[in-house]
C-alpha positions in Angstrom: 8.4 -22.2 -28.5 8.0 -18.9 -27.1 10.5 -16.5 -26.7 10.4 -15.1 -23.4 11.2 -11.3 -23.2 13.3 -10.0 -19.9 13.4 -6.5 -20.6 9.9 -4.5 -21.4 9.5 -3.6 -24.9 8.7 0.2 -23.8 12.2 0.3 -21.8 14.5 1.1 -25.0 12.1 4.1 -25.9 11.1 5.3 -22.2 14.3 5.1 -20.6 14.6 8.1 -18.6 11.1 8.4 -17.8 12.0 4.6 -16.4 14.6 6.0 -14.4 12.9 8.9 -13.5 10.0 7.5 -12.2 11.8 5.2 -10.2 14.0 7.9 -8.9 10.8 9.2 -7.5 9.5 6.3 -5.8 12.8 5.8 -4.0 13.3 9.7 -2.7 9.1 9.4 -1.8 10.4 5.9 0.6 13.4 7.5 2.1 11.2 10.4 3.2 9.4 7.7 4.9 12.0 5.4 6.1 14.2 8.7 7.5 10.4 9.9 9.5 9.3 7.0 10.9 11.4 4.3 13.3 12.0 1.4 10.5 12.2 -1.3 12.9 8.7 -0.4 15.1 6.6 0.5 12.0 7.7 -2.3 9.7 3.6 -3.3 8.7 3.0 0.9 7.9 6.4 1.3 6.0 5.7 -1.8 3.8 2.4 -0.4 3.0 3.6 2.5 1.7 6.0 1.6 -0.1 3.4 -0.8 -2.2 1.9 2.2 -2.4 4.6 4.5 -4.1 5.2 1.6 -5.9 1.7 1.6 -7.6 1.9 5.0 -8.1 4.9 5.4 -9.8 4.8 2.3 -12.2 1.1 2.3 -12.8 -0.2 5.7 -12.1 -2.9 6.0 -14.5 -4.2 2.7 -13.1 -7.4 2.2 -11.4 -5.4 1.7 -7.9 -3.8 4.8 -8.3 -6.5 7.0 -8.8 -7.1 9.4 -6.1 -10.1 8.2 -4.6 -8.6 4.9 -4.2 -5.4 5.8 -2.6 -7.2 8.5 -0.7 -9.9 6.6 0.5 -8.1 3.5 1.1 -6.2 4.5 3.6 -9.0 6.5 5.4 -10.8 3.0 5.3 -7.4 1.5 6.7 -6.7 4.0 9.0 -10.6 4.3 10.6 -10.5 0.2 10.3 -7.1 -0.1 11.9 -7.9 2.5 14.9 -11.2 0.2 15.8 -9.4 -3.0 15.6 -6.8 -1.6 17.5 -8.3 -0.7 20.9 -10.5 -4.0 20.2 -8.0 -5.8 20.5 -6.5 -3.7 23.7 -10.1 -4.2 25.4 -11.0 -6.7 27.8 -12.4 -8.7 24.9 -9.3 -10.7 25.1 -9.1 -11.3 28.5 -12.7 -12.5 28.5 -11.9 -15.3 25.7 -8.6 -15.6 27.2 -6.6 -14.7 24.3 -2.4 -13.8 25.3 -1.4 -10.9 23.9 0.3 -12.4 20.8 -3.3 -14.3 19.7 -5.3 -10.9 19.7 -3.1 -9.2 18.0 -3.4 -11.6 15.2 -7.0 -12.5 15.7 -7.9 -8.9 15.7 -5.4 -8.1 12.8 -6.8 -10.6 10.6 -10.0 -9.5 11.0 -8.9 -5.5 10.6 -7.7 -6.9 7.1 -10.9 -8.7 6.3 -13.4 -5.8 7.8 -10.8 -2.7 5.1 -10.9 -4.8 2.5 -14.7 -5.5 2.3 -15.2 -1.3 3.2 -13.0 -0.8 0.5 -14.5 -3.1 -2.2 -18.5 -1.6 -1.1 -17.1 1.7 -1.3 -14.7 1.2 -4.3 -12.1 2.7 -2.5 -9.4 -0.4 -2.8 -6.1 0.3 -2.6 -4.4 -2.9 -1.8 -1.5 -1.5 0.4 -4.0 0.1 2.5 -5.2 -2.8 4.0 -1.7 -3.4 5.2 -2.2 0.0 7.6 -4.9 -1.7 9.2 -3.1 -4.1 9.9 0.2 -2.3 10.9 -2.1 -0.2 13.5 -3.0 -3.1 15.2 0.4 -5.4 15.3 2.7 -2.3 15.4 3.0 -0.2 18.3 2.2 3.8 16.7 1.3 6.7 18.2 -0.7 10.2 16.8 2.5 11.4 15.1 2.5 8.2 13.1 -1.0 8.4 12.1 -0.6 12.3 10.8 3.0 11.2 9.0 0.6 8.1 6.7 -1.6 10.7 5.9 1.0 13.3 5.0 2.6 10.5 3.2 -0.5 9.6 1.3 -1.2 12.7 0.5 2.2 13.5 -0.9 2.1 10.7 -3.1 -1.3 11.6 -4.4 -0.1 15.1 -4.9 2.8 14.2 -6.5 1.0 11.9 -9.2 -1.3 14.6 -9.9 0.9 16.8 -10.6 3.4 14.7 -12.5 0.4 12.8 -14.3 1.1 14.8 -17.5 5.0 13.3 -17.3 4.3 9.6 -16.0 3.5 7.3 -17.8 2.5 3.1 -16.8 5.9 1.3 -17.2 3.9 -2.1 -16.1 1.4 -3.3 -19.2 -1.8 -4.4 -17.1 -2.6 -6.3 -20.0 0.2 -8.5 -20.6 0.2 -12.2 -21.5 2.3 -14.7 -19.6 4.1 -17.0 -21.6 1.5 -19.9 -22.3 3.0 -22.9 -20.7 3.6 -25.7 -23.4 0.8 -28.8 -23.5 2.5 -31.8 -24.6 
């Protein structure tokens, strides 16, 4: 029988960094949450906090390298713009889409179109696929497109220059518990 294990093996020894680095996450999301209105932005929020998330728990991870979080969200952002005033077009009218089907016709697709940019340009970062599609279902304006990119770049800032203090607190490596044959 295995034993399973609810607290990581790295907590006991890594403790503050623990705390710290989940310290930081949280003051990076209230930045965000205090800037932009929670309640109109919900898709561009919930991508950044994935974001910080991957930043601070796994930041020496291949989704929290610079080019990745960088040029994810470029790709989301550039992706997210197009898709966006597709689906504002007359396009819709001339298929007859209501407003409620292009938005997530033409979000769907935004999703599909960053994610295969990302993977040909090795630029994935997961969240960032979610600002494509938060520019397209959410209502935004110019101010919210220069606070994701300020946001961005703070968290990529602030790993780099904390890189020499964080450390992973999430094994990327780790075994499941094997489920029992009988």
């Amino acid at each position: 029988m295995t034993k399973i294990i609810w607290i990581d093996k790295k907590f006991r020894k890594n403790t503050l960094k623990y705390i710290f680095q989940c310290f930081l996450a949280t003051i990076t999301i209230l930045a965000v949450l205090i800037f932009l209105d929670v309640l109109n932005k919900t898709a561009i929020i919930t991508a950044l906090g994935a974001s910080a998330f991957i930043i601070f728990t796994m930041p020496t991870q291949y989704s929290s390298d610079p080019r990745r979080l960088i040029g994810g969200y470029i790709v989301g952002l550039i992706v997210g713009f197009i898709f966006f005033f597709i689906s504002q077009s007359q396009i819709k009218s001339t298929f007859g889409f209501s407003e409620t089907t292009a938005l997530v016709i033409f979000g769907a697709i935004a999703i599909g179109f960053a994610i295969f940019i990302m993977a040909v340009t090795n630029t994935e970062h997961a969240p960032a696929a979610g600002i494509a599609l938060g520019l397209v279902i959410n209502p935004w304006d110019y101010i919210t497109i220069i606070f994701i990119i300020l946001a961005m770049l703070w968290l990529a800032i602030i790993r780099y220059i904390l890189r020499e203090y964080l450390m992973d607190l999430i094994s990327p490596h780790v075994n499941p518990p094997q489920e029992h044959k009988r």
